[in-house]
DRENDO-1510 file (C-alpha; in Angstrom, 1 decimal, always signed):
<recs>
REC; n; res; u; v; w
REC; 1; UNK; -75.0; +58.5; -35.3 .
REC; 2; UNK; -76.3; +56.0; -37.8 .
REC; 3; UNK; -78.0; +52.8; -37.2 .
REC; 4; UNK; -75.2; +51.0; -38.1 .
REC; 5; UNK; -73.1; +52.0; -36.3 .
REC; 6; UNK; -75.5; +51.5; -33.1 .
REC; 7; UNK; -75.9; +48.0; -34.1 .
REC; 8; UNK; -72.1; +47.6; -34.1 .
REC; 9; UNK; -72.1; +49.2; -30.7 .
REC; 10; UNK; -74.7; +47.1; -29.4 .
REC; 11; UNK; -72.8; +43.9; -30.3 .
REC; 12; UNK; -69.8; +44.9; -28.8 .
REC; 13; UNK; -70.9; +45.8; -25.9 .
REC; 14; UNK; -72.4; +42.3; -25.3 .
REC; 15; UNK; -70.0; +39.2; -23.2 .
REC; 16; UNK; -68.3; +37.1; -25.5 .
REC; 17; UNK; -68.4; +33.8; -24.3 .
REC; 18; UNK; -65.4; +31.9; -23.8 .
REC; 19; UNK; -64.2; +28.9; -26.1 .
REC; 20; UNK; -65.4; +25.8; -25.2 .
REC; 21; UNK; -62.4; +23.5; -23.8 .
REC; 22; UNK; -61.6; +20.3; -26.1 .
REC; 23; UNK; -62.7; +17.3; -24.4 .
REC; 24; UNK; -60.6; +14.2; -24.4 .
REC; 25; UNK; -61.2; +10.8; -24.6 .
REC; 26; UNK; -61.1; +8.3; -22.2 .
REC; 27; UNK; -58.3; +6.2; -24.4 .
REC; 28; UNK; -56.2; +9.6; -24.0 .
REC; 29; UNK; -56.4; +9.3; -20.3 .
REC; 30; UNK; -56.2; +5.9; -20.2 .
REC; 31; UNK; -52.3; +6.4; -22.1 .
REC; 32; UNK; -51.7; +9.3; -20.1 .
REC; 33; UNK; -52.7; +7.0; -16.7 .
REC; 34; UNK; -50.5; +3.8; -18.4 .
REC; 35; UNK; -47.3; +6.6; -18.9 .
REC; 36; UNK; -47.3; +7.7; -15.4 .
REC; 37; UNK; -47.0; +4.4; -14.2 .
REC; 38; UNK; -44.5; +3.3; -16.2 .
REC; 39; UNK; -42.2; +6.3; -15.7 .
REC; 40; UNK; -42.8; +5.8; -11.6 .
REC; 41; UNK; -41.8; +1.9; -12.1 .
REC; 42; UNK; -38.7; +2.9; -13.7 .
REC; 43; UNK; -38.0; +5.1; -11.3 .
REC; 44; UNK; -38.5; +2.5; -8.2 .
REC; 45; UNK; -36.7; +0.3; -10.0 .
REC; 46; UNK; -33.7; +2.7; -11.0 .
REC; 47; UNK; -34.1; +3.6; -7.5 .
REC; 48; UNK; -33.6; -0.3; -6.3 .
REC; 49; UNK; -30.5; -0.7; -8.9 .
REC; 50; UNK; -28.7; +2.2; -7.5 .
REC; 51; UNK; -28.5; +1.4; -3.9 .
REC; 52; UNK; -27.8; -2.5; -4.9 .
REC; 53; UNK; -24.5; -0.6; -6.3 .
REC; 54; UNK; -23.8; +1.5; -3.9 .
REC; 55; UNK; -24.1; -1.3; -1.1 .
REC; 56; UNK; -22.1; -3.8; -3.6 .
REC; 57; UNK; -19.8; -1.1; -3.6 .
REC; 58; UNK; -19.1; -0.6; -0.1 .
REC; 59; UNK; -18.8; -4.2; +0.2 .
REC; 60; UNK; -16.5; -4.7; -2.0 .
REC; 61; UNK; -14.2; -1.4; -0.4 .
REC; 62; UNK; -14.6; -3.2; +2.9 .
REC; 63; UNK; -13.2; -6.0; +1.6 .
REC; 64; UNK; -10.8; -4.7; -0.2 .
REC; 65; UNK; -9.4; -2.5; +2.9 .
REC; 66; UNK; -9.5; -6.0; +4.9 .
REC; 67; UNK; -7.2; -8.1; +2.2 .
REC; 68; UNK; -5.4; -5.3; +1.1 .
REC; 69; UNK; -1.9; -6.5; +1.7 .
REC; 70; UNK; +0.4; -4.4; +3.6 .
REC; 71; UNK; +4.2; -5.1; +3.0 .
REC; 72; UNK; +6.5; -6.9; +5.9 .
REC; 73; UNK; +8.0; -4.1; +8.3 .
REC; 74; UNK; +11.9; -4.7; +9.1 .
REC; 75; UNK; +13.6; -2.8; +11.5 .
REC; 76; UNK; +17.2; -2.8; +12.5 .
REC; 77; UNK; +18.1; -4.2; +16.0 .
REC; 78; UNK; +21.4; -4.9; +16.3 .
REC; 79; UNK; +24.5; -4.2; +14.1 .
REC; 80; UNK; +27.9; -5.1; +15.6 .
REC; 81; UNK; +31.4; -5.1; +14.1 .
REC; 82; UNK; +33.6; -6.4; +16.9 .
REC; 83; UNK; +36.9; -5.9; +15.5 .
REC; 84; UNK; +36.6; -2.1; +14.4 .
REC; 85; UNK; +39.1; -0.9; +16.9 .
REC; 86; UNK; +42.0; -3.4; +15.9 .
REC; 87; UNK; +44.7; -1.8; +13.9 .
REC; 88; UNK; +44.0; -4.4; +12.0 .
REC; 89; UNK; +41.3; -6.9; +11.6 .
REC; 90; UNK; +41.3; -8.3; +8.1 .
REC; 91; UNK; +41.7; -11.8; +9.7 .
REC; 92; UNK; +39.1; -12.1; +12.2 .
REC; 93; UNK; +37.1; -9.2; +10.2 .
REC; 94; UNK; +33.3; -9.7; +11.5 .
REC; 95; UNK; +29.9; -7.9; +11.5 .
REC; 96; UNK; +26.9; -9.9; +13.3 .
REC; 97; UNK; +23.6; -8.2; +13.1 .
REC; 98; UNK; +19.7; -8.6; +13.9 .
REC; 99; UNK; +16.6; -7.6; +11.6 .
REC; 100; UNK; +13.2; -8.4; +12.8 .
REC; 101; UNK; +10.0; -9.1; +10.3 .
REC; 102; UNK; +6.8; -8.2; +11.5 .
REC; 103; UNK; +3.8; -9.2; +9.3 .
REC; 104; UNK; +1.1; -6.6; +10.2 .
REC; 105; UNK; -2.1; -7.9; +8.1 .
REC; 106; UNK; -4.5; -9.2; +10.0 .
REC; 107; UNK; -5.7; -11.9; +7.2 .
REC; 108; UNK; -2.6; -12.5; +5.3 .
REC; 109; UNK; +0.2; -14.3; +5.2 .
REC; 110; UNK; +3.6; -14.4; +3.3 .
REC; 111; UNK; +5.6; -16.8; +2.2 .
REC; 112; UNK; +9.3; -16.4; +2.1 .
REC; 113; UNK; +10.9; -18.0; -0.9 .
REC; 114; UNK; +14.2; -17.1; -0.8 .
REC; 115; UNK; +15.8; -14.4; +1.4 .
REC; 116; UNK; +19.9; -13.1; +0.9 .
REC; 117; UNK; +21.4; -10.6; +2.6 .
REC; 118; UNK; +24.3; -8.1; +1.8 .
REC; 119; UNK; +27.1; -5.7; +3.9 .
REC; 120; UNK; +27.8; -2.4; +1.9 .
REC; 121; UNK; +29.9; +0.1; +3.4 .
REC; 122; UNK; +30.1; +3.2; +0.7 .
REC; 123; UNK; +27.8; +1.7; -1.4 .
REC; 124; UNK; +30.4; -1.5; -1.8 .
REC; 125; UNK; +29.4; -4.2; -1.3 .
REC; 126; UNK; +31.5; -6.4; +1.3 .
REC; 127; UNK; +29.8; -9.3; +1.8 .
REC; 128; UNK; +26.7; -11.8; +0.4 .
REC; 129; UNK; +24.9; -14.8; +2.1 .
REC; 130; UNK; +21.5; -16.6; +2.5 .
REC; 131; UNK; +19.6; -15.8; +5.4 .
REC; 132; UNK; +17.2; -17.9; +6.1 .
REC; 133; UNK; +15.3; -21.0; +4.6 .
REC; 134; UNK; +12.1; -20.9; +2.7 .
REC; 135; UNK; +9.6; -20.0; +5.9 .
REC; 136; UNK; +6.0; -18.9; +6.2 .
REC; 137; UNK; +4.6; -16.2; +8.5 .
REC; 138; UNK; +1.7; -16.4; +9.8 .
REC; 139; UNK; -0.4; -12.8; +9.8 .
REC; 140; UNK; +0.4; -10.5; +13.0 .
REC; 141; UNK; +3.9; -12.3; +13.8 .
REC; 142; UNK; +7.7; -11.1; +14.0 .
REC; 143; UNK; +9.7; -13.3; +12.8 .
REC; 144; UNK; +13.5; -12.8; +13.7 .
REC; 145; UNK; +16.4; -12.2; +11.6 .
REC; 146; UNK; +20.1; -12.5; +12.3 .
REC; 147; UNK; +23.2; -13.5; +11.2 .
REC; 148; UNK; +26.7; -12.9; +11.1 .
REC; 149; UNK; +29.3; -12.2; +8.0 .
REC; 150; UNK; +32.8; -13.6; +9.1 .
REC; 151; UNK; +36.0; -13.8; +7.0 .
REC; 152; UNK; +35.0; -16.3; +5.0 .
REC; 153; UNK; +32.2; -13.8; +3.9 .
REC; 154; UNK; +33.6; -10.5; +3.5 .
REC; 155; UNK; +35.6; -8.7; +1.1 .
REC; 156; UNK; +37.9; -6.7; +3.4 .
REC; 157; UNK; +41.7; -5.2; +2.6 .
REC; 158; UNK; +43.8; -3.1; +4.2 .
REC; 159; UNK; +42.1; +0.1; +2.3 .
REC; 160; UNK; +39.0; -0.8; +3.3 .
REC; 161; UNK; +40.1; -1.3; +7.4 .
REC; 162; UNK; +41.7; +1.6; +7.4 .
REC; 163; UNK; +38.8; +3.6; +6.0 .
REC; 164; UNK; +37.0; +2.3; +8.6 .
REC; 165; UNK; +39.3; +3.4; +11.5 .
REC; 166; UNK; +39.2; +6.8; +10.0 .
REC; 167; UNK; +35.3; +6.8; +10.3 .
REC; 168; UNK; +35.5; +5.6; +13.1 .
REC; 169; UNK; +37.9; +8.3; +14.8 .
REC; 170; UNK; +35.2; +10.5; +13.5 .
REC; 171; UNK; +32.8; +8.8; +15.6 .
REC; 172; UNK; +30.8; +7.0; +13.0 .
REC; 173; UNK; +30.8; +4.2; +10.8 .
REC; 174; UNK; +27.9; +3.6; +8.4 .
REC; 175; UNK; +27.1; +0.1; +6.5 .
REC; 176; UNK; +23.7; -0.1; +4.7 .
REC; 177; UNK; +22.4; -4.0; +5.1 .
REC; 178; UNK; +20.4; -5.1; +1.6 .
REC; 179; UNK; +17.9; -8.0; +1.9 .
REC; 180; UNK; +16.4; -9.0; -1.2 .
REC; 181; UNK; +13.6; -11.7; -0.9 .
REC; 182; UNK; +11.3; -13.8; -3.3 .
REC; 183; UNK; +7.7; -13.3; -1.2 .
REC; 184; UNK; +4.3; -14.7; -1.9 .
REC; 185; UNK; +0.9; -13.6; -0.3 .
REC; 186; UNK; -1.5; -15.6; +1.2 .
REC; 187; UNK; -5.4; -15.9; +2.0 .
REC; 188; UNK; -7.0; -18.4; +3.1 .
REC; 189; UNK; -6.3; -21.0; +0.1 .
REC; 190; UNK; -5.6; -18.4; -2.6 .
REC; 191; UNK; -1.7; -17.5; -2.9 .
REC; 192; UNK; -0.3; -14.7; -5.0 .
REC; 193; UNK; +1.9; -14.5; -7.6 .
REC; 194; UNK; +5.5; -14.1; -6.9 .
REC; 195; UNK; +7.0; -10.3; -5.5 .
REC; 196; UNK; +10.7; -9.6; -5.8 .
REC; 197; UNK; +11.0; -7.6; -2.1 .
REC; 198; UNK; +13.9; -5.1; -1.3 .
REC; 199; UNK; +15.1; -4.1; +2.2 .
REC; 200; UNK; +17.6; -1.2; +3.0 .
REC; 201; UNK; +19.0; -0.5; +6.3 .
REC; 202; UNK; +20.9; +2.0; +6.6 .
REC; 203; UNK; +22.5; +1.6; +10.0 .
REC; 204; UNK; +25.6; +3.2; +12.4 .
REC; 205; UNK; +28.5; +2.3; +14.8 .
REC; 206; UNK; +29.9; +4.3; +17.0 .
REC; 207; UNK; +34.1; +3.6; +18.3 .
REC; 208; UNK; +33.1; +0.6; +19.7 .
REC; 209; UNK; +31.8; -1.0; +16.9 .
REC; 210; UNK; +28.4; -1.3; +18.5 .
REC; 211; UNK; +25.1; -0.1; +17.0 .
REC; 212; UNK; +24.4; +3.5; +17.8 .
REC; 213; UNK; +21.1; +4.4; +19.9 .
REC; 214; UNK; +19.7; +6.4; +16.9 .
REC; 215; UNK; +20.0; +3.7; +14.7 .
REC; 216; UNK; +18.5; +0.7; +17.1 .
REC; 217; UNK; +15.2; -0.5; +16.0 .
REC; 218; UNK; +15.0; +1.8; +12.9 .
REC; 219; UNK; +12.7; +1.1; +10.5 .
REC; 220; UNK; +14.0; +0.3; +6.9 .
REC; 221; UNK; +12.5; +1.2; +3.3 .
REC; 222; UNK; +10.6; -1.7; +1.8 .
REC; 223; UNK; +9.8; -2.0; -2.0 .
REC; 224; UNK; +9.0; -4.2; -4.7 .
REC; 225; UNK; +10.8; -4.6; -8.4 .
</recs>
């Protein structure tokens, strides 16, 4: 072996020492120190800004559940045609029925601008009137409903009487009663814009003109055009 190559050997075999870390400066720490703060302030603050939302949110859905307006609720009470086991009753021809309105918010109330009421028997129309006069109902009332159609009214001939004798030999007559009505919401001072309302009640007699039990305090399909 030559002395070279013990000399290489040598220097091999002694430690290397390790490179000496780069120091920073104290203005590097001082940015890294200013950085961390500003990314925890944001954070806070996003933090803060987020559950502002959420709670204005829920608010705001609270709210909103509370003045949501519900639609009236009618249901059918009475529906009488007195004369429906006459041969013939195109003179005296009458139908006297009863509708109750119940307002079911709990903040809101409605105004009733106009409210008409029609007779259809197989989706003919028989008869047309006003109701009621311009009224406003005060939230969680029923307001009742009734009137009756006479001659004057109705549209009845001898077809149409004797149609309803054959229904009524069945066992069953069925008129459908149509209220349309202008309506307006109210709360507190605030009042809505105007809401064209429709009501059908469907509604059966039985051979003595009267109402029949499954059709007595039915409730009828509400909605708005």
């Amino acid at each position: 072996m030559s002395s070279s190559d013990v000399g290489h050997t040598e220097q091999d075999s002694r430690p290397r020492s390790k490179p000496m870390k780069r120091q920073h400066t104290a203005r590097y720490y001082a940015e890294r120190v200013r950085e961390s703060c500003t990314a925890r302030v944001t954070k806070i603050l996003c933090a803060i800004f987020l559950c502002l939302v959420l709670v204005v949110g829920i608010v705001f859905f609270i709210l909103w559940l509370s003045l949501r307006p519900h639609r009236p609720r009618f249901h059918m009470v009475e529906f009488t045609v007195p004369g429906l086991a006459q041969p013939t009753g195109l003179e005296n021809a009458e139908i006297t029925f009863n509708v109750t309105v119940r307002n079911s918010n709990q903040h809101i109330g409605i105004y009733y601008d106009s409210m008409v009421g029609s007779v259809f028997y197989r989706d003919q129309r028989m008869g047309s009137a006003p109701l009621m006069d311009p009224f406003f109902q005060e939230p969680k009332t029923t307001t009742v409903v009734d009137r009756t159609f006479g001659a004057a009214t109705l549209t009845v001939n001898s077809k149409r009487w004797e149609e309803f004798r054959n229904d009524r030999q069945k066992g069953t007559v069925v008129f459908r009663l149509d209220i349309t009505s202008v309506i307006r919401f109210k709360v507190s001072t605030w009042r809505s814009k105007h809401h064209r309302m429709h009501v059908n009640c469907d509604v059966a007699v039985g051979q003595d003109g009267t109402i029949l039990p499954a059709w007595k305090n039915k409730r009828c399909p509400v909605y708005f055009t």
